[in-house]
C-alpha positions as CSV (number, residue, x, y, z in Angstrom):
1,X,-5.8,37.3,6.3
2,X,-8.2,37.4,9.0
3,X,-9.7,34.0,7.6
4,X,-6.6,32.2,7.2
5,X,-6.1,32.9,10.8
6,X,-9.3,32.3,12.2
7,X,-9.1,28.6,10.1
8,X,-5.9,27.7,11.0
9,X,-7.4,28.5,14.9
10,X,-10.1,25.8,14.2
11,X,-7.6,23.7,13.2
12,X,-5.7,23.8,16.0
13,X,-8.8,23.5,18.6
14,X,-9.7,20.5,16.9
15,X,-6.7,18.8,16.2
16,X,-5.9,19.4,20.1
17,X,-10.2,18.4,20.6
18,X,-9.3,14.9,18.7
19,X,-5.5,14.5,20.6
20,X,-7.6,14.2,23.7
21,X,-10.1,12.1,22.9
22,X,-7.5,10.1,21.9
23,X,-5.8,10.2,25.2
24,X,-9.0,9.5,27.0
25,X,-9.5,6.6,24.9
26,X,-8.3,4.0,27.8
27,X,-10.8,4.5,30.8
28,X,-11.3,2.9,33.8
29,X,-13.7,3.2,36.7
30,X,-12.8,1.5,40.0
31,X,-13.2,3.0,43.6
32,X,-9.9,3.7,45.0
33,X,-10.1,3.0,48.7
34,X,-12.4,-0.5,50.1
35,X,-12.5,-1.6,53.4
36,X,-12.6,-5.0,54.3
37,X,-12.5,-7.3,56.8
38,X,-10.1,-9.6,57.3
39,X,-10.2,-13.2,56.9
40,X,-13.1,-12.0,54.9
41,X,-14.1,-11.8,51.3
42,X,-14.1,-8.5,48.9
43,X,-15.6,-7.5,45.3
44,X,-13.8,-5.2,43.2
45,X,-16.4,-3.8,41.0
46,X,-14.4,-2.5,37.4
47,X,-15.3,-1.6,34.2
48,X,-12.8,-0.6,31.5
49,X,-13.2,1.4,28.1
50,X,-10.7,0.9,25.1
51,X,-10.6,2.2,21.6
52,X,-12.8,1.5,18.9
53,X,-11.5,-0.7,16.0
54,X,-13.0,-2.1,13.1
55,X,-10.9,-5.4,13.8
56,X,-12.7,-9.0,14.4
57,X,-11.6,-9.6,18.2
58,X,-11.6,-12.7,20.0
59,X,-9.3,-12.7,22.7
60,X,-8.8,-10.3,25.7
61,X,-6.7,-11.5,28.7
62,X,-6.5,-9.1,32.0
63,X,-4.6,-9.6,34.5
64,X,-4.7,-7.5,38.0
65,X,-1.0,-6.8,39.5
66,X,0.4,-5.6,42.9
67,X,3.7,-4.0,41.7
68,X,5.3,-7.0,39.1
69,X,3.3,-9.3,40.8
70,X,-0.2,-10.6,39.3
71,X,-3.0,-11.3,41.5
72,X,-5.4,-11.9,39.4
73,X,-6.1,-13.2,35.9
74,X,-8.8,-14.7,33.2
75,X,-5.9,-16.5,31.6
76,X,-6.1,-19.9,32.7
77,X,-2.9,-21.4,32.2
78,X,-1.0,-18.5,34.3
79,X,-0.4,-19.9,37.9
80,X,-0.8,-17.3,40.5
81,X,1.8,-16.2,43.2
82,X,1.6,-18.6,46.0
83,X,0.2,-15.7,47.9
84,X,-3.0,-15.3,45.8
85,X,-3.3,-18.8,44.5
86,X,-6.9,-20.4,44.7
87,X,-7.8,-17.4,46.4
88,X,-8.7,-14.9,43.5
89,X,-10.0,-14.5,40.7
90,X,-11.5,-12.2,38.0
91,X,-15.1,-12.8,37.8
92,X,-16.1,-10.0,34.8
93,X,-16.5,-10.9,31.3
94,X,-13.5,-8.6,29.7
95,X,-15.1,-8.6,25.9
96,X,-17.7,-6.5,27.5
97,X,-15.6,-4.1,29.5
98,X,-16.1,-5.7,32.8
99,X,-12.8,-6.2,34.8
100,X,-14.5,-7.1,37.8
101,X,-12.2,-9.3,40.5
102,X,-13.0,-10.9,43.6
103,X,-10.7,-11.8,46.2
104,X,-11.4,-14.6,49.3
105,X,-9.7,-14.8,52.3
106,X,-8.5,-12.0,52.5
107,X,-5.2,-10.5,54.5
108,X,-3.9,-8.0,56.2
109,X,-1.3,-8.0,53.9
110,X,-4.4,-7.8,50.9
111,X,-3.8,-3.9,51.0
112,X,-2.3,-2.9,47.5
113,X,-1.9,-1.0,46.0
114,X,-3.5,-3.1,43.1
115,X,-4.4,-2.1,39.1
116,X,-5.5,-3.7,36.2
117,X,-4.1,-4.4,33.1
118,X,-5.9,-5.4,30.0
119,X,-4.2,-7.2,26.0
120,X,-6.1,-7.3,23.7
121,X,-3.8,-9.3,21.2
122,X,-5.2,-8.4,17.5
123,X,-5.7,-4.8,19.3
124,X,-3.7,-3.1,21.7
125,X,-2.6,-3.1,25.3
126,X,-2.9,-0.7,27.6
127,X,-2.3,-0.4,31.9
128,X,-3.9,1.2,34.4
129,X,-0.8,2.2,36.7
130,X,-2.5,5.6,37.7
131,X,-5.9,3.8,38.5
132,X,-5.2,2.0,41.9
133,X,-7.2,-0.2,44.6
134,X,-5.9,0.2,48.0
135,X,-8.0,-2.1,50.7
136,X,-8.0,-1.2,53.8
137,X,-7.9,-4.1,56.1
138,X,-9.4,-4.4,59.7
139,X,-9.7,-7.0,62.1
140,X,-12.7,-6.2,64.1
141,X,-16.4,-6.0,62.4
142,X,-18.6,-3.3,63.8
143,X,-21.6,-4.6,65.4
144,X,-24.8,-4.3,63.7
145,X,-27.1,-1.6,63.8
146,X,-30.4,-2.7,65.3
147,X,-33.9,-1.2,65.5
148,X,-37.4,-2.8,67.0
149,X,-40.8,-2.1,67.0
150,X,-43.5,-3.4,69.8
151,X,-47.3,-3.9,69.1
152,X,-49.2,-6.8,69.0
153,X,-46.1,-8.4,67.4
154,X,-42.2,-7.7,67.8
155,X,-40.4,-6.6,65.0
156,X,-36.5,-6.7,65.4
157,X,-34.1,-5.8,62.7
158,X,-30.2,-6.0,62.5
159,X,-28.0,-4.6,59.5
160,X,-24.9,-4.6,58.9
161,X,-22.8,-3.8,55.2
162,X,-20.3,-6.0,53.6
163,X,-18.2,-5.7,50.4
164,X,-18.5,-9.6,49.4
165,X,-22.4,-9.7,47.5
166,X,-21.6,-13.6,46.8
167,X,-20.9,-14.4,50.7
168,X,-23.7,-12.2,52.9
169,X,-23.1,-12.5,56.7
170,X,-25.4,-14.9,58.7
171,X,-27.5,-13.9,61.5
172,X,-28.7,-15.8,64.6
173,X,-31.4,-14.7,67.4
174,X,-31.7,-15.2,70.6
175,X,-35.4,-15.5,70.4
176,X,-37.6,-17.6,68.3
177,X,-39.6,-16.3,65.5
178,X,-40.3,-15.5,61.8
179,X,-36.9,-14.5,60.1
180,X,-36.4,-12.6,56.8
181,X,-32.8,-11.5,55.4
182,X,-32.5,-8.9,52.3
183,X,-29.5,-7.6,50.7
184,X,-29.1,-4.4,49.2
185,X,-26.7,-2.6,47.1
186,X,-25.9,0.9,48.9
187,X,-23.1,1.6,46.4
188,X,-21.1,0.7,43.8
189,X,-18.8,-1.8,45.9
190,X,-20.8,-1.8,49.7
191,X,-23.9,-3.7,50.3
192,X,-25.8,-4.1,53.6
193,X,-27.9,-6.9,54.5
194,X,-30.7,-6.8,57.1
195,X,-32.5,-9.4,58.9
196,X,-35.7,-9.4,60.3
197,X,-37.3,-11.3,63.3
198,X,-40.8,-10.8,64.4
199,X,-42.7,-12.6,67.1
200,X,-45.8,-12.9,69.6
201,X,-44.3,-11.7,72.6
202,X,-44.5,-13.1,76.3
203,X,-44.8,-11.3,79.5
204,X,-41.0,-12.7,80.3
205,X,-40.2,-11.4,76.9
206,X,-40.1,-7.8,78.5
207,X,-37.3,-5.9,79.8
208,X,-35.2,-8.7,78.3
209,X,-32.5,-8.3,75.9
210,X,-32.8,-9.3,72.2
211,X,-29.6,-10.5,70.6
212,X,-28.4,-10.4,67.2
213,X,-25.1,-12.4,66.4
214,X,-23.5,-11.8,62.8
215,X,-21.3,-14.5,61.2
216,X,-18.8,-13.2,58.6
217,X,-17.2,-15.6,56.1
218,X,-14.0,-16.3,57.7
219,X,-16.0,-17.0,60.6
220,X,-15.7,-13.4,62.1
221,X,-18.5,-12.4,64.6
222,X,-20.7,-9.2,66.0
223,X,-23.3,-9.1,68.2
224,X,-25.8,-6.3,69.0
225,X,-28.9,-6.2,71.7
226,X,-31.9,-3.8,71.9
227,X,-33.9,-4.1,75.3
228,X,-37.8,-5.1,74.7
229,X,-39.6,-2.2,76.3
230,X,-43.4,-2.8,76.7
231,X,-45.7,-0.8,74.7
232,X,-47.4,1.9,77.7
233,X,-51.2,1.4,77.4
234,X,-51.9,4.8,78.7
């Protein structure tokens, strides 16, 4: 009796292990909260998960929604809202489980929230409702954080991050000098990007500020100054 018991348990663990593997079948990672800046661009980094099936398949259309609206799609002969036409697109290649979209230009009115829906037409369908993007939209870009270094040479830097990997932010000095720019990916949807300026200095050069202007695309501006200090030579 005892047996028939504890087998009938087992069978209930793993009928309830297999009901929520199931369940978890449809997976999605996206953040849930980006800001952005306006009149700027943003990347929506996504990847999606769907069940296994034996089935040959060839087509997958997605389509990211605000509400009833879509805002994005791969499905080329859908026209977009007038809102979001021209001005987004899904850049991921579904059949691989990227669901990736980018969005130009964007709004204050860009805020969500937004979530993803994927068919799979010789599959299944399945949306994300629970999964959402919400952007949060400012206006003014924080200036850049700047550092420098005097020896023989000046070495400036100026960072700033950015969620739009395709469209970096431009930098201009108000000095003359060797300039090098570098990206990197601080997480999975912010990037920074640092330039660097070095140069011989000149006795005017000192006690001088050293600019840094930042160009944002949507032509959005910051600027940041260090002072040159001259290196004591006590």
């Amino acid at each position: 009796m005892m047996d028939l018991k504890l087998w009938l348990s087992i069978l209930m663990v793993c009928a309830m292990a297999e009901s929520q593997i199931l369940r978890k079948d449809w997976l999605i990672d996206v953040p849930s909260r980006i800001p952005v800046l306006q009149s700027s661009c943003v990347v929506i980094p996504c990847v999606y998960f769907y069940p296994k099936t034996k089935k040959i398949l060839n087509r997958w259309r997605g389509f990211w929604k605000r509400g009833d609206t879509i805002v994005a799609s791969n499905f080329l002969n859908l026209r977009l809202a007038n809102e979001f036409h021209m001005r987004s697109r899904i850049t991921g290649t579904l059949q691989s489980g990227n669901c990736t979209w980018q969005l130009y230009g964007v709004r204050e009115t860009d805020t969500g929230p937004f979530y993803f829906r994927i068919e799979i037409p010789q599959h299944k369908s399945f949306t994300f409702s629970k999964n959402t993007v919400t952007l949060n939209v400012f206006r003014v870009p924080k200036p850049p954080t700047m550092s420098v270094a005097v020896q023989d040479e000046v070495t400036a830097t100026c960072k700033v991050t950015h969620v739009c990997p395709s469209s970096p932010p431009k930098f201009s000095w108000s000095h003359s000098g060797i300039r090098k720019t570098k990206s990197k990916k601080e997480n999975k949807w912010l990037w920074s990007t640092t330039s660097t300026l070095t140069f011989t200095p000149q006795e005017a050069d000192f006690n001088m500020p050293l600019n840094c202007t930042v160009t944002f695309p949507g032509k959005k501006t910051t600027k940041g100054s260090v002072l040159l200090i001259k290196k004591s030579t006590k």
